[in-house]
N, C-alpha and C positions, 0 to 999 in steps of 0.2 A: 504494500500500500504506500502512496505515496501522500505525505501531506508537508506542505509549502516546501518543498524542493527537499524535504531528507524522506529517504526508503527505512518501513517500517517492516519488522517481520510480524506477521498476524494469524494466532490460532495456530501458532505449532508449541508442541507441546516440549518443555525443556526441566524433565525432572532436577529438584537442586540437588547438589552432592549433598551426604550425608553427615560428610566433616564440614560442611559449611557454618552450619549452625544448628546448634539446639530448643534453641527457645524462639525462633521467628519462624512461622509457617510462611513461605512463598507460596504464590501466585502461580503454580508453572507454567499457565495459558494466556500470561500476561503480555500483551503487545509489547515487541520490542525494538529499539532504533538499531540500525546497521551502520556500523562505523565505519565510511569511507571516505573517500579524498573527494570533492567536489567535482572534477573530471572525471571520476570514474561512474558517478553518478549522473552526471551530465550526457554520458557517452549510453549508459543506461536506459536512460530517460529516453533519449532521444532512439533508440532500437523500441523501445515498447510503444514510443507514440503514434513514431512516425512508420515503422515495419510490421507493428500488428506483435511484438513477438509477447510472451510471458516470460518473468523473473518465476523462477521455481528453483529453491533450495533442494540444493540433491544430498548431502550430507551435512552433519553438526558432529563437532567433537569441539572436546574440553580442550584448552589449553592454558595453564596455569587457572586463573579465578574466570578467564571470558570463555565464550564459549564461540568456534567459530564457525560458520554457514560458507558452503560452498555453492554457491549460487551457477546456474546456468537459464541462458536465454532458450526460448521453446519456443515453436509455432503448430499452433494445433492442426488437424489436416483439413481439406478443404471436401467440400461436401462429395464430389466425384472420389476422392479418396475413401471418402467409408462407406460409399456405393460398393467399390471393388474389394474391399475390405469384407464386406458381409457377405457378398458372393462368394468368395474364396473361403469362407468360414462356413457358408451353408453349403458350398461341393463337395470340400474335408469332412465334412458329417455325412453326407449321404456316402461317398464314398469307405467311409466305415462301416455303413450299414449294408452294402452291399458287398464288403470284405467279410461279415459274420454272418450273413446267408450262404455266400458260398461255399464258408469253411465248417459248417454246419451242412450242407447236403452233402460235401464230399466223404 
């Protein structure tokens, strides 16, 4: 999510360490800011606005107290893409079905 020009991580879950603390209950679903360099968010911005893409975190791991996201740019498919997509997924099925009739009468 973006708001007035800095990227927010939203709605992922980030268990706290257990050595963190004892006596504060964290939030682990709590919106988070993404610490980057102004350019790099800029170069961001400008792929998801103007290119149609999605920011999608692909990994998180601990390092020292922060915790870091490995962010990649995505583009979903495009509506002829999940035409041929479900065709291909309803042949592979029929084509199962017709692998266990045969191998059942032989």
């Amino acid at each position: 999510m973006v708001l007035q020009g800095e990227l927010f991580l939203v709605g992922a879950q980030i268990t706290p360490l257990i050595q963190a603390s004892t006596h504060v209950v964290a939030n682990d679903r709590r919106t988070r800011k993404l610490l980057l360099h102004r350019n790099q968010i800029d170069v961001l911005m400008g792929r998801i606005q103007r290119d149609g893409y999605t920011l999608i975190p692909t990994a998180l791991y601990w390092k020292g107290n922060k915790v870091k996201a490995e962010l990649a740019l995505a583009k979903g498919k495009q509506a002829h893409d999940k035409r041929e997509a479900s065709k291909e997924r309803d042949w592979n099925r029929e084509k199962q079905r017709l692998l266990r009739r045969d191998n059942k009468n032989a």
